[in-house]
VEXMIDREN-951904 format. One record per atom (N, C-alpha, C, O, CB): x, y, z. Coordinates in steps of 0.05 Angstrom, whole numbers, plus 32768, in hexadecimal, padded with zeros to 4 digits. Atoms other than C-alpha are relative to their C-alpha. Glycine has a CB too. Layout:
<pts>
XYZ/...
</pts>
This chain:
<pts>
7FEC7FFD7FEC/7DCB7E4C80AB/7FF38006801A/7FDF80148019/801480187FF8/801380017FE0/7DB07E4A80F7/801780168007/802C801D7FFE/7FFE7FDC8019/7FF27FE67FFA/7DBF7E828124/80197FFE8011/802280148016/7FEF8011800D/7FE8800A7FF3/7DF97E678149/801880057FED/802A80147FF3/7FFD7FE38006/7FEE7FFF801A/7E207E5E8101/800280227FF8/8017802E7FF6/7FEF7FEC7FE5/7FF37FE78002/7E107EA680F2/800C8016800C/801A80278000/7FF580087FFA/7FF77FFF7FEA/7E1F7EBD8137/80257FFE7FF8/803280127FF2/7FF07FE88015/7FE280018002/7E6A7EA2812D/8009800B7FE2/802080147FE4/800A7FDE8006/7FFA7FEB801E/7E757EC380E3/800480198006/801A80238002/7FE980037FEA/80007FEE8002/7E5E7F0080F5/80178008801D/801A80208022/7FE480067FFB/7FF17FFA7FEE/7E917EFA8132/801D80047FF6/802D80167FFC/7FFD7FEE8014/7FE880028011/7EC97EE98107/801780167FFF/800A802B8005/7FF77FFD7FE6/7FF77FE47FFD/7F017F228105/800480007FE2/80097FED7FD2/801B80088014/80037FF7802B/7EFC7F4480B8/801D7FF97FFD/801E7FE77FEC/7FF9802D7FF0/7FE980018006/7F467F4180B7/800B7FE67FEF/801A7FE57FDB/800B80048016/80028020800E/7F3F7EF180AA/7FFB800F7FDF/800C800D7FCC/7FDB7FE6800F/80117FFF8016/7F137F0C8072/801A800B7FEA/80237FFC7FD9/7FE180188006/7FEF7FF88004/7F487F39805C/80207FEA7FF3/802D7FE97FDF/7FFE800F8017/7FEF80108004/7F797F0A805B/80067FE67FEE/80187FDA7FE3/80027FFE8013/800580168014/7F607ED88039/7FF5800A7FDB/7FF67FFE7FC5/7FE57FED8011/7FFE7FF9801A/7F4D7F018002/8017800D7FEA/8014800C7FD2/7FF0800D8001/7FE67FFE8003/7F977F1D7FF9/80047FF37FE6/7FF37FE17FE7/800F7FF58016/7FEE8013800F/7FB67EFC7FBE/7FEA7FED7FE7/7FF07FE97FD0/80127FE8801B/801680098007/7F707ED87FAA/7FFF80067FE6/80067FF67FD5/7FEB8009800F/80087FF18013/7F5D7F0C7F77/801680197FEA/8024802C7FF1/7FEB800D8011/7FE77FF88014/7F877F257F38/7FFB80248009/7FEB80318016/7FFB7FF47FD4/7FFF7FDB7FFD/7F927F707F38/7FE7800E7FEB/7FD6801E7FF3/8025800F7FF3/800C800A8014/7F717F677EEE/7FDA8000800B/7FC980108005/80127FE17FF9/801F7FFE7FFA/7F287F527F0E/7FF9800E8018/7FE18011801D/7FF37FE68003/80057FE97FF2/7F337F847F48/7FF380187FF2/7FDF80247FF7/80178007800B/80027FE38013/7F367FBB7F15/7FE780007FEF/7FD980137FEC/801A80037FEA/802080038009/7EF97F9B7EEF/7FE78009800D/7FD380138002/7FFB7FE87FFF/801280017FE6/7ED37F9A7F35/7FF8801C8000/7FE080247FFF/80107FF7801D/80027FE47FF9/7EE27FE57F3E/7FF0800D7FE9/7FDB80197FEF/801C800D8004/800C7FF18016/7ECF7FFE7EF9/7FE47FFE8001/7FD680127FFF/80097FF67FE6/802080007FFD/7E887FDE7F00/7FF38012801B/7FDB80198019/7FF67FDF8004/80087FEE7FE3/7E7C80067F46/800980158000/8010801A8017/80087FF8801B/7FF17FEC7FFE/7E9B80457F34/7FEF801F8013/7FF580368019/800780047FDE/800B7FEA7FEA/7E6880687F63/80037FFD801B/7FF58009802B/7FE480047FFE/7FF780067FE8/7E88804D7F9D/801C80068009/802480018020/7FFB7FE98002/7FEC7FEE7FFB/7EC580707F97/80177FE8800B/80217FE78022/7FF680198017/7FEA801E7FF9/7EF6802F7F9C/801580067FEA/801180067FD2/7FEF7FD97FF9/7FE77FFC8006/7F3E803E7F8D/800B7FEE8003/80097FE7801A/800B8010800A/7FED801A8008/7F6D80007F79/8015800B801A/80187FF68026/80117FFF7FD6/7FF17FFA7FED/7F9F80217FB3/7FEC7FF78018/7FF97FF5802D/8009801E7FFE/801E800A7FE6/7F5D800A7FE6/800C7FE37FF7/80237FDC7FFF/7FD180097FF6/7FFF80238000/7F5F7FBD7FD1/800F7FF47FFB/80097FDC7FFA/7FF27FF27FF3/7FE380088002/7FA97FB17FC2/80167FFC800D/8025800F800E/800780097FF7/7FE27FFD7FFE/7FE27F9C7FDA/80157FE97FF2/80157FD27FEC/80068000801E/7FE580028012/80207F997FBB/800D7FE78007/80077FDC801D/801680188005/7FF480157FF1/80507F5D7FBC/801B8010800A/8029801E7FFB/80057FE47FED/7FEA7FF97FF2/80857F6E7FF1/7FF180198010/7FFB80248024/801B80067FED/80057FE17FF1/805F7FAD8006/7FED7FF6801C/7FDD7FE4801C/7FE9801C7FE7/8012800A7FE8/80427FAD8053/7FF3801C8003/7FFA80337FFF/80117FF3801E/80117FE87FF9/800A7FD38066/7FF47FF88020/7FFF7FE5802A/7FE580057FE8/801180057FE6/7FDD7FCF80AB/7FE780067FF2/7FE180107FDD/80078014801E/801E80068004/7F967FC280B3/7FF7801C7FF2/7FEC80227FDD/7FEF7FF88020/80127FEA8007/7F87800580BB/7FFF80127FDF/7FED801F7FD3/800A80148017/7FF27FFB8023/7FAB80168072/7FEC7FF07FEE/7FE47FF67FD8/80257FF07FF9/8013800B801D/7F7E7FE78052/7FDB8003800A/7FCA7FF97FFB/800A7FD47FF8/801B7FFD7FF7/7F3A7FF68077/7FF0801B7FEF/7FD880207FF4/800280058023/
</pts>
């Protein structure tokens, strides 16, 4: 990747990131995810949201 390409990634706003991972990932291999890292203190209320439920950025940061 040349530095121009990583330049515009790392400019990117996370929220994209966020957003696109939404819906992506079952609740199921969230909960898998967490169990293997359990020294990182990752609560299923952190990487979820609900269908119908709204949160803001700052709610899920």
């Amino acid at each position: 990747m040349d530095n121009e390409t990583e330049v515009f990634y790392r400019q990117l706003p996370k929220v994209e990131l966020h957003a696109h991972l939404n819906g992506s990932v079952s609740s199921q291999t969230i909960e898998k995810l967490i169990s293997r890292k359990p020294h990182l203190n990752i609560e299923h209320s952190m990487t979820a949201i609900g269908k119908g439920q709204r949160r803001t950025l700052d709610e899920c940061v």
